[in-house]
C-alpha positions as CSV (number, residue, x, y, z in Angstrom):
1,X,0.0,0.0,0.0
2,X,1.7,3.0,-1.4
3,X,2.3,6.4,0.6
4,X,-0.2,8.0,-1.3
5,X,-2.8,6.0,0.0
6,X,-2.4,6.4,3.5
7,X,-4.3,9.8,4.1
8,X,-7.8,7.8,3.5
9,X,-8.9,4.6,5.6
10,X,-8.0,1.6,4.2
11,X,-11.6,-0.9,4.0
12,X,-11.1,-4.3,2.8
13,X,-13.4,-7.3,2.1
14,X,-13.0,-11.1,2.8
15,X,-14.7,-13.6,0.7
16,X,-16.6,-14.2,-2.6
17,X,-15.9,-12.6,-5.6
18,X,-17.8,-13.3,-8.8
19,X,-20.2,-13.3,-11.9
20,X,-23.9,-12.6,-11.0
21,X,-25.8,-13.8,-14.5
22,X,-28.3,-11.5,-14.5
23,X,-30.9,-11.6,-17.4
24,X,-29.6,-8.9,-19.1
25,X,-25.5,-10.5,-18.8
26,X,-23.1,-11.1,-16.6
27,X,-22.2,-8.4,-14.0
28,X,-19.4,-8.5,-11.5
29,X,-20.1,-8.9,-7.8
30,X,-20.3,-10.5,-4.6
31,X,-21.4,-9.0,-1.2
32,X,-17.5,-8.3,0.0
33,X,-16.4,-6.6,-3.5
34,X,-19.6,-4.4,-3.4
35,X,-19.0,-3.2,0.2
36,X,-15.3,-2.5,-0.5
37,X,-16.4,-0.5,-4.2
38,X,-18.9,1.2,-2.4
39,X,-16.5,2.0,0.4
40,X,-14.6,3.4,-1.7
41,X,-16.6,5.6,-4.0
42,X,-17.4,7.2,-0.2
43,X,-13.9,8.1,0.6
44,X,-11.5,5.0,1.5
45,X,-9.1,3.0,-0.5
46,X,-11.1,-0.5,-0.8
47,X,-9.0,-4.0,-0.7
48,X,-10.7,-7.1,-1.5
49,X,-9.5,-10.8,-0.3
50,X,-11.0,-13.8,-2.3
51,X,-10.1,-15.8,-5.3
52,X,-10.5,-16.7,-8.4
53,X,-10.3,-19.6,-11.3
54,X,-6.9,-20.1,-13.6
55,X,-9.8,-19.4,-16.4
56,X,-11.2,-16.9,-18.5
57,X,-14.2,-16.0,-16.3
58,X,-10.8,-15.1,-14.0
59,X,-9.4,-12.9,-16.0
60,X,-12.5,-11.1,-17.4
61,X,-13.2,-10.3,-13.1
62,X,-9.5,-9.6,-12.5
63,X,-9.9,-6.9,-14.9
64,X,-13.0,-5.7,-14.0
65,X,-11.9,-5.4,-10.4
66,X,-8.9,-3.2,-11.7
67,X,-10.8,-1.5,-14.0
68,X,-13.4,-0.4,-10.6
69,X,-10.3,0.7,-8.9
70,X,-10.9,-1.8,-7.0
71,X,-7.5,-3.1,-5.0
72,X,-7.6,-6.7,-5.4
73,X,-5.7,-9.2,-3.5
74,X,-6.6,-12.4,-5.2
75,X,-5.6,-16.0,-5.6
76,X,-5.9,-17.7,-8.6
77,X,-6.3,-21.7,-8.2
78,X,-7.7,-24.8,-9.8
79,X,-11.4,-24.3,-8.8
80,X,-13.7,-22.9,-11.3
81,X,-14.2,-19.1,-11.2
82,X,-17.5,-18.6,-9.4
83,X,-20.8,-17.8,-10.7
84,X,-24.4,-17.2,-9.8
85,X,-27.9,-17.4,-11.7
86,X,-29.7,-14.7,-10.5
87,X,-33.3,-14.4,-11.5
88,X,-35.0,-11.1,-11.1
89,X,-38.5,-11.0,-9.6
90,X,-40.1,-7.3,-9.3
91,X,-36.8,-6.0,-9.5
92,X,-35.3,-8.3,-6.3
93,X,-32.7,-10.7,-6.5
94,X,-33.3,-14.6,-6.2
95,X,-29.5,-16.6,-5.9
96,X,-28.6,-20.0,-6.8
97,X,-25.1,-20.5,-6.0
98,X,-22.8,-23.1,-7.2
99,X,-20.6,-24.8,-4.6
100,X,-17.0,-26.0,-5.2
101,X,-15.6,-22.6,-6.6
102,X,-12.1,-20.8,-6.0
103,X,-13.6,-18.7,-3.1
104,X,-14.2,-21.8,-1.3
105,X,-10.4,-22.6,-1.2
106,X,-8.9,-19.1,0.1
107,X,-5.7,-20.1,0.9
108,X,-3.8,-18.4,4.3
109,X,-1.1,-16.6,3.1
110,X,1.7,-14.4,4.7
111,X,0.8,-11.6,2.0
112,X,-3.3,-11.6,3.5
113,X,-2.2,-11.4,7.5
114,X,0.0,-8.2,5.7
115,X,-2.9,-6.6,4.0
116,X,-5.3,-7.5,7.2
117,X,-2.9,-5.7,9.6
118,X,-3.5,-2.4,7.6
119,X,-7.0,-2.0,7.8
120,X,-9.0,0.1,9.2
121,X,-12.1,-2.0,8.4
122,X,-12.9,-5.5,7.7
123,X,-16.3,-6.8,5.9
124,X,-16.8,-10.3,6.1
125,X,-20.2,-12.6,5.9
126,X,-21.5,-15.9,6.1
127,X,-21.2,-17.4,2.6
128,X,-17.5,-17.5,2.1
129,X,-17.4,-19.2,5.3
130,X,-19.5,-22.4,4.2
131,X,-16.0,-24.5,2.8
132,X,-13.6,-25.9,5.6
133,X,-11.0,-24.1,3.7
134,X,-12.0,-20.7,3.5
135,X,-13.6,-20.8,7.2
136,X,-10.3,-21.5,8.6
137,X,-8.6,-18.8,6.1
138,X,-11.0,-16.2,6.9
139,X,-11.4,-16.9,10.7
140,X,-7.5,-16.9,11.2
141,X,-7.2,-13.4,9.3
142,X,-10.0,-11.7,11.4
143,X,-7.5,-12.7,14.5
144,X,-5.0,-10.1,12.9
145,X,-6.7,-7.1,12.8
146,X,-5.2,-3.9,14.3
147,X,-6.5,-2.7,17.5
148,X,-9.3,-0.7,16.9
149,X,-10.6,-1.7,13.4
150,X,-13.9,-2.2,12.5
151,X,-15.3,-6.0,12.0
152,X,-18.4,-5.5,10.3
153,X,-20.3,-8.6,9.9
154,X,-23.0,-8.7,7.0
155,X,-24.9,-11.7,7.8
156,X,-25.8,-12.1,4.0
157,X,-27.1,-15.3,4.4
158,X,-28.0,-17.1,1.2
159,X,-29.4,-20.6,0.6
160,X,-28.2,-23.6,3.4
161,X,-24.8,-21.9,3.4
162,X,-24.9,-20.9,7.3
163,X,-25.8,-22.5,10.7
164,X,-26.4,-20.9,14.0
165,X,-22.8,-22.0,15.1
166,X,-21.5,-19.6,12.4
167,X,-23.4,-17.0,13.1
168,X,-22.5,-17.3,16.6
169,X,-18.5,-17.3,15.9
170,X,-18.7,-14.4,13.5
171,X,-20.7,-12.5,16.1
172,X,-17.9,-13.2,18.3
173,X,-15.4,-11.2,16.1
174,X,-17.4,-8.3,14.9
175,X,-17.9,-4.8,16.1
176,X,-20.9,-4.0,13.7
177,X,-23.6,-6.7,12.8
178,X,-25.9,-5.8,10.1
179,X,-28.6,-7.5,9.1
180,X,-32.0,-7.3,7.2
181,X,-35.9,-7.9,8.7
182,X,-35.9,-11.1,6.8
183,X,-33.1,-12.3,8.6
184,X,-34.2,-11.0,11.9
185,X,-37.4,-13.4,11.3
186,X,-35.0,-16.5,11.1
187,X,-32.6,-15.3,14.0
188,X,-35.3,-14.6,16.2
189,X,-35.8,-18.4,16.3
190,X,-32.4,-19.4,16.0
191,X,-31.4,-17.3,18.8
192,X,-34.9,-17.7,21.1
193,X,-35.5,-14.0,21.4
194,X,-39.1,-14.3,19.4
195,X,-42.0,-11.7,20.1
196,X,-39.1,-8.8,20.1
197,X,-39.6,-5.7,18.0
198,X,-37.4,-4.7,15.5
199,X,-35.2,-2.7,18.0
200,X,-35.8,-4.9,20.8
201,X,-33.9,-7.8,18.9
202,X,-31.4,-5.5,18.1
203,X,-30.6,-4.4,21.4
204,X,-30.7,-7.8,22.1
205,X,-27.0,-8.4,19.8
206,X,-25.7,-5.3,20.4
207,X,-25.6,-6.1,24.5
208,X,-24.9,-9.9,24.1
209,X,-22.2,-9.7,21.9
210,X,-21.0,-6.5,23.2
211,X,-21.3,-4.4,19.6
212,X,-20.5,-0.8,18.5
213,X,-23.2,-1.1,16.1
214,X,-26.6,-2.8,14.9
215,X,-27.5,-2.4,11.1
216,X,-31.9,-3.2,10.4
217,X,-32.5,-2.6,7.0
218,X,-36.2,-3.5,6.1
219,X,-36.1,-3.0,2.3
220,X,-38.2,-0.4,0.5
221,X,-39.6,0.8,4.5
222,X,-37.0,1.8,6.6
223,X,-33.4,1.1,8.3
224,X,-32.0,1.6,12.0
225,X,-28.7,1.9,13.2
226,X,-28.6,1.3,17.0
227,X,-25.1,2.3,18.8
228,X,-23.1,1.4,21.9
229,X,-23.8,4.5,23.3
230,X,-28.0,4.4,22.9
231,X,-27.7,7.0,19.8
232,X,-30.5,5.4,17.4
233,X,-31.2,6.4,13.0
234,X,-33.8,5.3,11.5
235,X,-34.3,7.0,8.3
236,X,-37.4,5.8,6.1
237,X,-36.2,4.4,2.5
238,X,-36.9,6.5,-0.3
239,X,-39.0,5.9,-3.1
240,X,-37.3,5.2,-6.6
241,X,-37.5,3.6,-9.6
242,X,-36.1,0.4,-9.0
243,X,-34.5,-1.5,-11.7
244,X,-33.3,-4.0,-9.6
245,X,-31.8,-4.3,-5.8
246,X,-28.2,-6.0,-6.7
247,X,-26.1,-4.8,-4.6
248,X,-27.7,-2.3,-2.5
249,X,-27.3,-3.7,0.5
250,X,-23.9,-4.0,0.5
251,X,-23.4,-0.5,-0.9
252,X,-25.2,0.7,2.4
253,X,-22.8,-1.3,4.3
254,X,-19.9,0.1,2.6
255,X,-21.1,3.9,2.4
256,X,-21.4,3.8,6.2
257,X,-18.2,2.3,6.8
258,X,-16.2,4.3,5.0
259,X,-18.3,7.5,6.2
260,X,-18.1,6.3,9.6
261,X,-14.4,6.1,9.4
262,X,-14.1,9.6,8.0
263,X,-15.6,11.3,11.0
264,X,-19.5,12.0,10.2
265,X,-21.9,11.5,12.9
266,X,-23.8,8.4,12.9
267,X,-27.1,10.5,11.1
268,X,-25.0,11.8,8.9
269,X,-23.4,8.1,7.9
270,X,-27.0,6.8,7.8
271,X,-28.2,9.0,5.5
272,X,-25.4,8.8,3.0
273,X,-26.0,5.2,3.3
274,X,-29.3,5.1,2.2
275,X,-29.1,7.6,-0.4
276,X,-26.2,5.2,-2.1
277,X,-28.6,2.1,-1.6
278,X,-31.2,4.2,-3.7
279,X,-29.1,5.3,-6.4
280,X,-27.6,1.4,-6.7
281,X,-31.5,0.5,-6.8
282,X,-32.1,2.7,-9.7
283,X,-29.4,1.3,-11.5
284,X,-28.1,-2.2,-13.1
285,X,-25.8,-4.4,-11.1
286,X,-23.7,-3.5,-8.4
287,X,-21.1,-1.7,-9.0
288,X,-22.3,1.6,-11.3
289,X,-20.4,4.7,-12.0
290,X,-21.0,7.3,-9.6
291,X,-22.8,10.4,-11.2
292,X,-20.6,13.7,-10.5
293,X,-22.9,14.8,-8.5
294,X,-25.2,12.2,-6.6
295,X,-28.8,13.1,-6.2
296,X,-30.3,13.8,-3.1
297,X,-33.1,11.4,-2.6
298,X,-33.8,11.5,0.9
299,X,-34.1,15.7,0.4
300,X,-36.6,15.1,-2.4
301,X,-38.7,12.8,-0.4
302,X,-38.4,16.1,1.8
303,X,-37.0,13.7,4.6
């Protein structure tokens, strides 16, 4: 990481990187990449951990990592280059994800526990963490952060890819747990705190597992961020024109990171956060060009 660099807070992701075949082609993505592009299109220098296949799907996301700006600190192996079918229904995302791809064999690596000790921020979720491999990879790097750091944890669960025993050990590592309303729905069983409110359940995380921060998003409603010190957001969702959701979750993770780690107050980090989850929802796949000068959309809701 160069000199240059060093002004801005470094924000990197661990985990899957890949195609998302969406009907109208194949876009590049995976929850950890769009955190860390989003991160830094708000103000930090994004790293991203994973890996990819010694094939041409590699190449092709290689090069559309570099081409994002995107710092990418990736392993090629023998494991096919991931990708995912991703079928559009009213605009929102429905995954089927192959197993046995190169994320799943993340290989721990003097170089990663280098590029782990820098950060300022680390995103991580549930899905790269469903191969023995890249479990023990990703677990072992977490343990190497600098005093400090953010652990956000973006439960992201997808599929059978998770178990509460996960959950429970990446809980265990993170500073920030984010999480959607319906996620809460199967955590509120899994964790026998059913009948709680929204904020309730959230309290509920943030005091157990001794958080600075809980992250509710509830779609096209709402989203509350609940901190340490009892300062709650909760800033209703604007209404766009949605052409499809890729993606916008994770560019609301990665907005309030980096925002977060540039000073604003948590409002103002909210509401940069869900302005960038708008704009991504107004625009195909998850990584588009910023327009020079971002529209407002929580100012034109008049909120």
């Amino acid at each position: 990481m160069s000199e240059t660099t060093k002004s801005k807070p470094i924000v990197l992701s661990l985990g899957e990187l890949l195609w998302d075949m969406l009907p109208t082609g194949k876009r590049a993505g995976g929850a950890p990449v769009n955190f860390a592009y989003h991160a830094m299109m708000n103000g930090a220098d994004g790293y991203s951990i994973s890996a990819v296949g010694e094939d041409e799907l590699g190449d092709e996301l290689l090069a559309e990592t570099a081409k994002a700006g995107i710092h990418a600190v990736i392993q090629r192996n023998a494991w096919p280059t991931s990708t995912v079918e991703v079928e559009l229904r009213n605009g929102i995302p429905e995954y089927t994800i192959v197993k046995g791809v190169a994320w799943d064999h993340i290989l721990y690596t003097r170089q990663l526990i280098d590029v782990v000790k820098q950060a300022d921020a680390v995103c991580y979720g549930t899905l790269a963490l469903r191969s023995p491999e890249s479990h023990a990879t990703i677990t072992e790097l977490l343990k190497h952060t600098k005093p400090g750091a953010m652990k956000f944890f973006d439960i992201n669960l997808r599929g059978d890819h998770y178990s509460k025993e996960l959950i429970e050990e990446l809980l265990g590592q993170a500073t920030v747990f984010k999480i959607n309303d319906e996620e809460l729905l199967l955590l509120r069983d899994m964790f026998d705190i059913r009948g709680t409110s929204g904020d309730d359940a959230s309290r509920w995380f943030l005091e157990q597992y001794d958080l600075d921060y809980v992250i509710l998003t509830a779609g096209s409603a709402y989203s509350t961020i609940i901190s340490k010190n009892g300062e709650i957001s909760t800033v209703d969702t604007p209404r766009v024109e949605v052409v499809d959701t890729v993606g916008a979750g994770d560019s609301f993770s990665g907005t309030f990171t980096a925002r977060t780690l540039l000073g604003d107050s948590l409002a103002e980090a909210h509401r940069k956060a869900v302005n960038t989850a708008a704009f991504v929802c107004t625009q195909n796949g998850a990584w588009p060009q910023y327009p020079a000068q971002m529209p407002d959309y929580l100012a034109e809701a008049g909120k």
